[in-house]
N, CA and C atoms as an extended XYZ file, in Angstrom:
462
Properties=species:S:1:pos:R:3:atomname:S:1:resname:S:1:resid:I:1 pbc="F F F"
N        -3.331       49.928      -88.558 N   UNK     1
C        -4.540       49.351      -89.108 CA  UNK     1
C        -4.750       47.933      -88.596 C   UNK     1
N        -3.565       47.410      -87.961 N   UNK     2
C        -3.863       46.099      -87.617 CA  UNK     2
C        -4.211       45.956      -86.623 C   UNK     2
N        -4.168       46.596      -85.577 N   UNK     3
C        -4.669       46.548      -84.158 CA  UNK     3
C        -6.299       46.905      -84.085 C   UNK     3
N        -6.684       47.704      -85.270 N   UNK     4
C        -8.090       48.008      -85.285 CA  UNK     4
C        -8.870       46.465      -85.767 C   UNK     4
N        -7.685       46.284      -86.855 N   UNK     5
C        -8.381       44.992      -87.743 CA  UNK     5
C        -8.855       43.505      -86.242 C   UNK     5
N        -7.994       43.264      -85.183 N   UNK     6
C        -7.464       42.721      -84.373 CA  UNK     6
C        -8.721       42.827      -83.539 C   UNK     6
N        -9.097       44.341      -82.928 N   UNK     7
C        -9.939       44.630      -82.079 CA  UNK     7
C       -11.377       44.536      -82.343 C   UNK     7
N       -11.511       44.821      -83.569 N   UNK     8
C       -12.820       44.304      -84.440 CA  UNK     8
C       -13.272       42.588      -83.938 C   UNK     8
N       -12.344       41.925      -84.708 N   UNK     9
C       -12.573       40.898      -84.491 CA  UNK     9
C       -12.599       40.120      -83.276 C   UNK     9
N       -12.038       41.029      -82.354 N   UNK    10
C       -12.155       40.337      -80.665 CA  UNK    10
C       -13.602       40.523      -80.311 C   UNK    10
N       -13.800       42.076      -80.779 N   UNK    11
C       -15.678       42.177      -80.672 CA  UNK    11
C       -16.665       41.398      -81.400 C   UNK    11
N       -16.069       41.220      -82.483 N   UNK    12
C       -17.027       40.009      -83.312 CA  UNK    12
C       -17.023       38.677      -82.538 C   UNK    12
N       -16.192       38.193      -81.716 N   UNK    13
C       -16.017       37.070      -80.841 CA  UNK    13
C       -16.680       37.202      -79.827 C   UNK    13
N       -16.770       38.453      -79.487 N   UNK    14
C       -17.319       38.551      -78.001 CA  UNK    14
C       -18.889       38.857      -78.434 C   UNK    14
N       -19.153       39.191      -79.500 N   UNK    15
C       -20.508       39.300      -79.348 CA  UNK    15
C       -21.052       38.222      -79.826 C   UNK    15
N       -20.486       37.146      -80.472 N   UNK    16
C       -21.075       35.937      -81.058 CA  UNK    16
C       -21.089       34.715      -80.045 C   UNK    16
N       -19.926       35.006      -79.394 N   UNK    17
C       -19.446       33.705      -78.642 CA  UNK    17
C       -21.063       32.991      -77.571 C   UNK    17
N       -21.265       32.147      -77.562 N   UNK    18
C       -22.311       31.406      -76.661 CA  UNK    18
C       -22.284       31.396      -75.274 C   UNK    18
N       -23.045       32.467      -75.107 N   UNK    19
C       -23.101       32.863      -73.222 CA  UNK    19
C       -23.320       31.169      -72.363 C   UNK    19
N       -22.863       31.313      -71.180 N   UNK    20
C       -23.422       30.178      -70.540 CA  UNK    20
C       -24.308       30.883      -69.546 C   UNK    20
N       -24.936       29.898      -68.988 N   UNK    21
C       -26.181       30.405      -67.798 CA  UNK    21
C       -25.225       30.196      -66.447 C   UNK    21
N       -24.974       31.404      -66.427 N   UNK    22
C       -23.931       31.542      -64.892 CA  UNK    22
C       -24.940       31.478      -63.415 C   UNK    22
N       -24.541       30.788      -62.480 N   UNK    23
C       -25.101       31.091      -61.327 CA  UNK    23
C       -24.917       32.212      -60.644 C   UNK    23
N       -25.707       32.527      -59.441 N   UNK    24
C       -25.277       33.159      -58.625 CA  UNK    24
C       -23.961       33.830      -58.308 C   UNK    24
N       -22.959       32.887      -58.432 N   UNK    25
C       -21.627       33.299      -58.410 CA  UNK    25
C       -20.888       33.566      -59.604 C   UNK    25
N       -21.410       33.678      -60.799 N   UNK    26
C       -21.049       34.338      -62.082 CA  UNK    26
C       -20.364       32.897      -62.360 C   UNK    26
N       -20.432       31.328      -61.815 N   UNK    27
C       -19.900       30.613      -62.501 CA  UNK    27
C       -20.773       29.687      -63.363 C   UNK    27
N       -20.175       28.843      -64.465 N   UNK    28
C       -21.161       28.002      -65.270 CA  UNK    28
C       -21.514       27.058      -64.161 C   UNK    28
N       -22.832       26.594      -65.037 N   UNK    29
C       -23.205       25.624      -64.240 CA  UNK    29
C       -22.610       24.192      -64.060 C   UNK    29
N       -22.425       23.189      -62.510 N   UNK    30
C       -22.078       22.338      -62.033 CA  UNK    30
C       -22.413       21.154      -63.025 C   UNK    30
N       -23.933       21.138      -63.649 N   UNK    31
C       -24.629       20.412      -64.069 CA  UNK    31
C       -23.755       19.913      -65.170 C   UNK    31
N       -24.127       18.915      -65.595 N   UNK    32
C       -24.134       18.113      -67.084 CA  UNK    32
C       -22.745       17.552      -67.013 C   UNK    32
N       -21.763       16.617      -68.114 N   UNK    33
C       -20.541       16.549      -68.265 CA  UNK    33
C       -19.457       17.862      -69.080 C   UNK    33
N       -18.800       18.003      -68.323 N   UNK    34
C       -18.407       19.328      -68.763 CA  UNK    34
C       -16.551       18.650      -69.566 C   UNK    34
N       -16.167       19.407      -70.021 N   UNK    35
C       -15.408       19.299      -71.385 CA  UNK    35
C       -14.665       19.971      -71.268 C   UNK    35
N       -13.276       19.614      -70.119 N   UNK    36
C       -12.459       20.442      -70.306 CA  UNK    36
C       -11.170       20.852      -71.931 C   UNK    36
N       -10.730       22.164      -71.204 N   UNK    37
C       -10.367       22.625      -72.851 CA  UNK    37
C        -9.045       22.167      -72.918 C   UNK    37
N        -8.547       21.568      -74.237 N   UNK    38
C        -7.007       21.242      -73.964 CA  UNK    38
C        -6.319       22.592      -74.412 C   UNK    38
N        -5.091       22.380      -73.574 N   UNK    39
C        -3.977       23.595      -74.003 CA  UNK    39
C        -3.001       23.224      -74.395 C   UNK    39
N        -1.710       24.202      -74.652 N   UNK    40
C        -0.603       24.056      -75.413 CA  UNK    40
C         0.133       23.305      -74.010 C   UNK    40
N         0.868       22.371      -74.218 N   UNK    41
C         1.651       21.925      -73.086 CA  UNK    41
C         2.893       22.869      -72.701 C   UNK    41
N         3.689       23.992      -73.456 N   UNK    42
C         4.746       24.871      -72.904 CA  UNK    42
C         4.221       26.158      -71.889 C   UNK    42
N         2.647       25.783      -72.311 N   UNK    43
C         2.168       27.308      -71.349 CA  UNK    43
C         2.592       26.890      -69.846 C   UNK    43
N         3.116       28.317      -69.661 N   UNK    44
C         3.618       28.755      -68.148 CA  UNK    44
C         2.782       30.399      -67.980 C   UNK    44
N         2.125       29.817      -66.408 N   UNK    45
C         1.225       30.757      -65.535 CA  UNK    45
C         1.950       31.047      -64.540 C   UNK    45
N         2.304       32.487      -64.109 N   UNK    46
C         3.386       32.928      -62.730 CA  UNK    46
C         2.933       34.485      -62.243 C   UNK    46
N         3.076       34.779      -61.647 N   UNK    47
C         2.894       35.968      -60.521 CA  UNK    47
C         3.748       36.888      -60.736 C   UNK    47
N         3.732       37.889      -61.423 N   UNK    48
C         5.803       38.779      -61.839 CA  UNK    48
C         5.914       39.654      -60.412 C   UNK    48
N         4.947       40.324      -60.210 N   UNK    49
C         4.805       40.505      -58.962 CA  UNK    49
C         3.456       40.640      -57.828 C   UNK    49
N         3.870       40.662      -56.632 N   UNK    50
C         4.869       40.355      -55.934 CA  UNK    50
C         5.478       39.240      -56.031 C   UNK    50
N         7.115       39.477      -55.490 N   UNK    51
C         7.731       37.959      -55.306 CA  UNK    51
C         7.334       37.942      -54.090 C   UNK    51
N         7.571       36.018      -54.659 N   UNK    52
C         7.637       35.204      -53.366 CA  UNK    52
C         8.415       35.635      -52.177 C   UNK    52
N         7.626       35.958      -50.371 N   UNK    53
C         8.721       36.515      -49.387 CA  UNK    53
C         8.830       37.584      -49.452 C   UNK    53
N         8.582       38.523      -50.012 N   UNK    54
C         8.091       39.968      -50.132 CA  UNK    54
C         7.013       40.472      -49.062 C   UNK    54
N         7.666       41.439      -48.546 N   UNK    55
C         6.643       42.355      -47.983 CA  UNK    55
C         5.724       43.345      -48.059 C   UNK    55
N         4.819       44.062      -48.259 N   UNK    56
C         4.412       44.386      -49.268 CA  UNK    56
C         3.206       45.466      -47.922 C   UNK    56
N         2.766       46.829      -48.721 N   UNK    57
C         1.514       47.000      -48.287 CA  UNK    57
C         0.679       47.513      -49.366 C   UNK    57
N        -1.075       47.484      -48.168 N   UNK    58
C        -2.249       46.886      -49.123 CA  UNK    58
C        -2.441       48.327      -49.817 C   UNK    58
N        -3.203       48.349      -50.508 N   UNK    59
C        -3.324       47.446      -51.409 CA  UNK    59
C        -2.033       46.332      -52.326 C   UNK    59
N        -2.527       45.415      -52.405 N   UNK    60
C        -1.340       44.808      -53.212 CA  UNK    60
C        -1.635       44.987      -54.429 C   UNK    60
N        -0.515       44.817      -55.385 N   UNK    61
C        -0.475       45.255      -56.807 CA  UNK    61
C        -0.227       43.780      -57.244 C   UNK    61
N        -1.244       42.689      -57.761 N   UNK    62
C        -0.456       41.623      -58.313 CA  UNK    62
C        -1.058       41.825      -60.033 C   UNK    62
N         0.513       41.477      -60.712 N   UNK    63
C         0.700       41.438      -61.834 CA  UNK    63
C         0.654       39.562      -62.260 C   UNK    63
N        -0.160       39.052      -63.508 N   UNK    64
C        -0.115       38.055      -63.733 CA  UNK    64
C         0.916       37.546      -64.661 C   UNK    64
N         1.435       36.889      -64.929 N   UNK    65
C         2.216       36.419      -66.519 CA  UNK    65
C         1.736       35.107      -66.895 C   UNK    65
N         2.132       35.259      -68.184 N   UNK    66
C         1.410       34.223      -68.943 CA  UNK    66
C         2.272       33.819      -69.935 C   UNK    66
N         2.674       32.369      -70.350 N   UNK    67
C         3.278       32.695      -71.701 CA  UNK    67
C         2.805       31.171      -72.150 C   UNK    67
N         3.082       31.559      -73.656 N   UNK    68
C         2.360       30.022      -74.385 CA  UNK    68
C         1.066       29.882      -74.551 C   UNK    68
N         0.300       31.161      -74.455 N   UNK    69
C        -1.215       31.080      -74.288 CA  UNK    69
C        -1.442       32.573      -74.258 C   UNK    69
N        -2.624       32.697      -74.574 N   UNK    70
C        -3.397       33.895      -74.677 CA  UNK    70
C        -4.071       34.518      -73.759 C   UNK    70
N        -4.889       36.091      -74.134 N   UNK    71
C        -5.855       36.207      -72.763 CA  UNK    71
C        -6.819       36.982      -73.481 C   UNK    71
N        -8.073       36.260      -72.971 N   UNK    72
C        -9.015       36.605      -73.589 CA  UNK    72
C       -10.168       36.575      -72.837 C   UNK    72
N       -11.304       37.462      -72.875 N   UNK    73
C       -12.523       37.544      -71.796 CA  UNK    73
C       -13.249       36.386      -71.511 C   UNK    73
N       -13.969       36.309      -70.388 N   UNK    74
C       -14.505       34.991      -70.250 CA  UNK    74
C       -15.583       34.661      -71.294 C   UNK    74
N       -16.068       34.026      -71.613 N   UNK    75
C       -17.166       33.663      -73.024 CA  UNK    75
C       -16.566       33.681      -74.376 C   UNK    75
N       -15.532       34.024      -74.436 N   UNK    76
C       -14.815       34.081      -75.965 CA  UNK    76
C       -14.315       32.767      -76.012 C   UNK    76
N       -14.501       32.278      -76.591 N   UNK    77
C       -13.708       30.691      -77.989 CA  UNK    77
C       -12.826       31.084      -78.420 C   UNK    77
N       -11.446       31.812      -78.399 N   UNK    78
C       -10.550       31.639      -79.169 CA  UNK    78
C        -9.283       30.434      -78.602 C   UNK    78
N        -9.168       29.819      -79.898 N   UNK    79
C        -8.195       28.564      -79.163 CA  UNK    79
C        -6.543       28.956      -78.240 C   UNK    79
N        -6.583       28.519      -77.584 N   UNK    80
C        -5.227       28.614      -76.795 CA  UNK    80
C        -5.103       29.796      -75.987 C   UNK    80
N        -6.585       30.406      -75.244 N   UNK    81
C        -6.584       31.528      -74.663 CA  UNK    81
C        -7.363       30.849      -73.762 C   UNK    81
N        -7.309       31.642      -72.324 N   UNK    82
C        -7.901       31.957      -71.440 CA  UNK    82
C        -8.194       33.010      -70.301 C   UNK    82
N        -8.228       32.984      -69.347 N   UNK    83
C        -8.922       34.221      -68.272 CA  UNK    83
C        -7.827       33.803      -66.581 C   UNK    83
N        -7.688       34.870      -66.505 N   UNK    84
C        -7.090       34.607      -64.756 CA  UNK    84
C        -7.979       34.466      -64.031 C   UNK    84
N        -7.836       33.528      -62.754 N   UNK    85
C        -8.445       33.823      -61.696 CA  UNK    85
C        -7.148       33.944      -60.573 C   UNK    85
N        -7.163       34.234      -59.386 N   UNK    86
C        -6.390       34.900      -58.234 CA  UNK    86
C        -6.858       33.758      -57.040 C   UNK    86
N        -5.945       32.893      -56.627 N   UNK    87
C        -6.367       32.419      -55.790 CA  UNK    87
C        -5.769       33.100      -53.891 C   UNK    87
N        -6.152       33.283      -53.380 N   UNK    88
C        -6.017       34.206      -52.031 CA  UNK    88
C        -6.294       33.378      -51.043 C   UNK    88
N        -5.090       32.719      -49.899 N   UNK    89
C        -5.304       32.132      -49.256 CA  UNK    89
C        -6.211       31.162      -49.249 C   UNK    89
N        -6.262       30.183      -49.694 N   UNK    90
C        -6.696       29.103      -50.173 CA  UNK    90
C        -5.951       28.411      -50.807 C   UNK    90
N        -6.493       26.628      -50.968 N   UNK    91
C        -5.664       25.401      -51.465 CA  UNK    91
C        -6.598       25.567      -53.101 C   UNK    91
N        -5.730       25.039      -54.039 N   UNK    92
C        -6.249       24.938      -55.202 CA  UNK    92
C        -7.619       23.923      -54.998 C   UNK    92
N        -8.453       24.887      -55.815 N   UNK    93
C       -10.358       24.182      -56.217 CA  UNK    93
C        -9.810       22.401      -56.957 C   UNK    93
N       -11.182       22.246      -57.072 N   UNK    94
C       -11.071       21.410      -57.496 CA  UNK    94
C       -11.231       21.351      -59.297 C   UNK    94
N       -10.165       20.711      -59.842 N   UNK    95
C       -10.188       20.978      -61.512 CA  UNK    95
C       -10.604       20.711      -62.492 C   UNK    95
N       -12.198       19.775      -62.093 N   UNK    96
C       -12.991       19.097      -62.952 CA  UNK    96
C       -14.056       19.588      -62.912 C   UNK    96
N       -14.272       21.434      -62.532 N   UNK    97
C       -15.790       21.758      -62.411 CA  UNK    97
C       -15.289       23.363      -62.456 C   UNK    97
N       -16.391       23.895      -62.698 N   UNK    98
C       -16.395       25.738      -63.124 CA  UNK    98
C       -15.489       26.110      -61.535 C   UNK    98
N       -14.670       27.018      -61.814 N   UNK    99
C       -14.017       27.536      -60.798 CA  UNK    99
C       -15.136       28.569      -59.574 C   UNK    99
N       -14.695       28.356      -58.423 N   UNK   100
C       -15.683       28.712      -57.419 CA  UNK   100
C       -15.344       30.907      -57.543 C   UNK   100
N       -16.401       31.740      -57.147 N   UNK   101
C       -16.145       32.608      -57.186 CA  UNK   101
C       -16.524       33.119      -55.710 C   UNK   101
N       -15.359       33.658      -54.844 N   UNK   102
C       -15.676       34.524      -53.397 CA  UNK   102
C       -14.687       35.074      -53.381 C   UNK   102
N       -14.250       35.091      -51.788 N   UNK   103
C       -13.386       36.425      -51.049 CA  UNK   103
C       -11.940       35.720      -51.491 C   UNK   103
N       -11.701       34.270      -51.737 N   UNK   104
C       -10.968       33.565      -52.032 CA  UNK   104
C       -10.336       32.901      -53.641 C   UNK   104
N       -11.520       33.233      -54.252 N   UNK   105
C       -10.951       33.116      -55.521 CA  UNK   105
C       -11.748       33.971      -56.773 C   UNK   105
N       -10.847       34.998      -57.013 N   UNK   106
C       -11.326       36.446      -57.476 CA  UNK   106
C       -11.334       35.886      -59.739 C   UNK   106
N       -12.317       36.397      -59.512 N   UNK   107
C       -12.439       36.030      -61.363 CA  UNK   107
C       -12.055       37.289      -61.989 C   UNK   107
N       -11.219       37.406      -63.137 N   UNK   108
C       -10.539       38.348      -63.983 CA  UNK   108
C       -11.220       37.984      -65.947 C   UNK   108
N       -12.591       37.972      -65.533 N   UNK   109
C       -13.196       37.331      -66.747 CA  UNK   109
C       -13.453       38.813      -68.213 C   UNK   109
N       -12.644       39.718      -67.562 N   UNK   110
C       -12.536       40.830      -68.607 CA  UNK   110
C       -11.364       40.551      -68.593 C   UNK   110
N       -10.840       39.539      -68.854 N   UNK   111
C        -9.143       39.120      -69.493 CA  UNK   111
C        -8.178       40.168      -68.883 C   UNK   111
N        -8.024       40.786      -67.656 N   UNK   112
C        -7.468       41.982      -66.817 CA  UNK   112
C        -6.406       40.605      -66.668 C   UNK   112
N        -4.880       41.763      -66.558 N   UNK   113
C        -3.725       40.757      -66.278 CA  UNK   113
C        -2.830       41.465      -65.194 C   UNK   113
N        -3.605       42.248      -64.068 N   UNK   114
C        -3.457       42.518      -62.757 CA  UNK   114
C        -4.548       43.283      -62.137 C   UNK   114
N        -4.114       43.456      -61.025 N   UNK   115
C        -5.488       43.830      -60.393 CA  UNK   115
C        -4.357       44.591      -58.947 C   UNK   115
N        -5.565       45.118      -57.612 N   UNK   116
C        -4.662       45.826      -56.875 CA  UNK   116
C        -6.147       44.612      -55.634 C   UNK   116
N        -5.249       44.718      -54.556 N   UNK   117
C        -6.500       43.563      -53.407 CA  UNK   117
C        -6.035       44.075      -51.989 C   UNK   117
N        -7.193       44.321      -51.982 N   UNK   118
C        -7.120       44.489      -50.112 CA  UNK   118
C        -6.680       43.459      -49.363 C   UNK   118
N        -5.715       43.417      -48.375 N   UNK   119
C        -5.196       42.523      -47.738 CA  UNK   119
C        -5.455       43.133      -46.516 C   UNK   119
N        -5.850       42.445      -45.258 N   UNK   120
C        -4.753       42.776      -43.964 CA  UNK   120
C        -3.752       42.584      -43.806 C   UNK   120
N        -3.162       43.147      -42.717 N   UNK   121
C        -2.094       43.014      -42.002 CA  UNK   121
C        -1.727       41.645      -41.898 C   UNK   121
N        -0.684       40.979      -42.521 N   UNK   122
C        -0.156       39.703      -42.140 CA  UNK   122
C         0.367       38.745      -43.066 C   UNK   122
N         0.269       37.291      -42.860 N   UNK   123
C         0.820       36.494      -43.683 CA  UNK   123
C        -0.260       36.122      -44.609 C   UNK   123
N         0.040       36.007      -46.106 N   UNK   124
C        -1.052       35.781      -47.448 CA  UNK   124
C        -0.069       34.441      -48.293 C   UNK   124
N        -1.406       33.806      -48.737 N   UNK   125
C        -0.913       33.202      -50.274 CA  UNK   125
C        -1.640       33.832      -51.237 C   UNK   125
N        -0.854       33.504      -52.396 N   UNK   126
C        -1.250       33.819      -53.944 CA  UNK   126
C        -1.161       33.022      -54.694 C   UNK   126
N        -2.052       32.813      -55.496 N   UNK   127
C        -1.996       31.729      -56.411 CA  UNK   127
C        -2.760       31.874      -58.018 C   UNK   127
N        -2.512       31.772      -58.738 N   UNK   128
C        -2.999       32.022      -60.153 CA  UNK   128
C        -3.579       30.410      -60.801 C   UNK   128
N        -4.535       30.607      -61.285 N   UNK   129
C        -5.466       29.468      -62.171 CA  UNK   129
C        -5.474       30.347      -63.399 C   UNK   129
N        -5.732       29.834      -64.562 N   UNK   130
C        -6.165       29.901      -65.822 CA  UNK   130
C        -7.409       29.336      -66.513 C   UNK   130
N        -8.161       29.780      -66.879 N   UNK   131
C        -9.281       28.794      -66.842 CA  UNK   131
C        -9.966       29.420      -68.432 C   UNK   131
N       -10.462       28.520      -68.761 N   UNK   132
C       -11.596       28.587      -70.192 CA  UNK   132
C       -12.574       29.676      -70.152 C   UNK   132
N       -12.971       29.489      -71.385 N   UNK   133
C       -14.376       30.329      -71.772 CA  UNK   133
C       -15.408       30.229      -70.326 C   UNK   133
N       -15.313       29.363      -69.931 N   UNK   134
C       -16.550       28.815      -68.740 CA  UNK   134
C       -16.377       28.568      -67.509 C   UNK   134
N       -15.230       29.151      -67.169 N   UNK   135
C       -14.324       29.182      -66.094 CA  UNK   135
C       -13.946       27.668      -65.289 C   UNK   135
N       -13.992       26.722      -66.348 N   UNK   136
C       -13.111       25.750      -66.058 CA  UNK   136
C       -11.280       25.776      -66.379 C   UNK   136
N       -10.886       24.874      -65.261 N   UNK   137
C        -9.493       24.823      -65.738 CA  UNK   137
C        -8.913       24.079      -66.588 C   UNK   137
N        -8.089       24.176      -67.375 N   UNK   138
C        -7.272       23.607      -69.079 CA  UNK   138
C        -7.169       22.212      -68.405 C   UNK   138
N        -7.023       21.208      -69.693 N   UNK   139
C        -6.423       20.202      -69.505 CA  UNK   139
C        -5.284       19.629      -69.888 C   UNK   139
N        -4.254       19.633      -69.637 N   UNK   140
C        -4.192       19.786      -67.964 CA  UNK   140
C        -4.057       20.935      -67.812 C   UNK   140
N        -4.353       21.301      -65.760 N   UNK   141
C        -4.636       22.451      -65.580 CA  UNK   141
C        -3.050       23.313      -65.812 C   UNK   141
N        -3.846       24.618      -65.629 N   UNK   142
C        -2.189       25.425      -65.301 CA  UNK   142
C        -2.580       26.683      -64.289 C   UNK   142
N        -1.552       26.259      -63.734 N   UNK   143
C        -1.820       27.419      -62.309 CA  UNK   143
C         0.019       28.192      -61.835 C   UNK   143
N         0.025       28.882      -61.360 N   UNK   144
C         1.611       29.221      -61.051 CA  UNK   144
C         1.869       28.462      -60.139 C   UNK   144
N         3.052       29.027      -59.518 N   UNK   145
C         3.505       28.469      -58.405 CA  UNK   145
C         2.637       29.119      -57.027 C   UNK   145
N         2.485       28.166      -55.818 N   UNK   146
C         1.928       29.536      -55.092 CA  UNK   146
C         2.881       30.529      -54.334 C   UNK   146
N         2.306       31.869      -54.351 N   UNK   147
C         3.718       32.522      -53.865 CA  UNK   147
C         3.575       33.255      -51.936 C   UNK   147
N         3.969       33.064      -50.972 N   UNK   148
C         3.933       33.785      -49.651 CA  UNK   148
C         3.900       35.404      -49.853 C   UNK   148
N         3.398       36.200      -49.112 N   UNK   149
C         3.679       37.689      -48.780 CA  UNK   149
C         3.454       37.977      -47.536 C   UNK   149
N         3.885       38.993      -47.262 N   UNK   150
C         3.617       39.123      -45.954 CA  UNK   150
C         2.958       41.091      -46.147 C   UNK   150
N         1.766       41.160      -45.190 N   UNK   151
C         1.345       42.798      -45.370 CA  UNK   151
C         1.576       43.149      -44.264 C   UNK   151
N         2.706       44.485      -44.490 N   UNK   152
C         2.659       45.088      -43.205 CA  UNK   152
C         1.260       46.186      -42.867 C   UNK   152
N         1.540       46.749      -41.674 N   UNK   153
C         0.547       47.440      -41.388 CA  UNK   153
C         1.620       48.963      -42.071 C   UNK   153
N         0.486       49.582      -42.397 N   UNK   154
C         0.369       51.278      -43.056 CA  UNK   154
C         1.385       52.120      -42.142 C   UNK   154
């Protein structure tokens, strides 16, 4: 009964919570002073798999972890939760503005805590962000470590 009681109320959140006006790229807007969210300082964001130096073929299977914090869809307000994003070959965004959305940094705003990604053949980074209701990052941010892979060919 408690998981119903639980799931109820995630829908009561999600249907109340205050949409933002997303751009083009499903992110909030650049505009105005934006307010990042504070978090718990023990939260730790990491990659379970793949490890770091692993070889791997595509699709890749990356699994997120999370601890000290929650996960919850993008637009929901609940305190001490947030949303993955996947960073893919690329240097971390910048952490004072809505996280960018392309081929490079994949949004998980249905609170999903892995996903499977087409890679080529070759050398990859991975990298995990955490980010708010509005796809900004916590203050301070939290991101994993970044991790190497390498894809062989099929």
């Amino acid at each position: 009964m408690r998981r119903v009681r639980l799931a109820f109320a995630l829908a009561i959140a999600i249907a109340v919570a205050p949409a933002f006006a997303a751009d083009e790229h499903g992110a909030a807007p650049a505009s105005g002073a934006i307010q990042p969210t504070a978090r718990p300082a023990d939260a730790k964001l990491y990659i379970i798999s793949p490890k770091n130096g692993e070889t791997v073929t595509s699709p890749v299977k990356v699994r997120f972890g999370l601890s000290g914090m929650g996960v919850a869809p993008a637009g929901v307000a609940i305190p001490s939760t947030g949303h993955h994003h996947l960073i893919i070959d690329a240097p971390l965004p910048p952490m004072d503005q809505p996280l960018p959305k392309d081929d490079h940094h994949l949004h998980f705003g249905g609170g999903q805590t892995e996903t499977s990604v087409e890679l080529p053949p070759g050398d990859h980074t991975l990298q995990l962000i955490l980010a708010d209701k509005d796809h900004v990052p916590f203050d301070p941010p939290l991101y994993s470590d970044q991790i190497k892979i390498h894809v062989k060919k099929k």
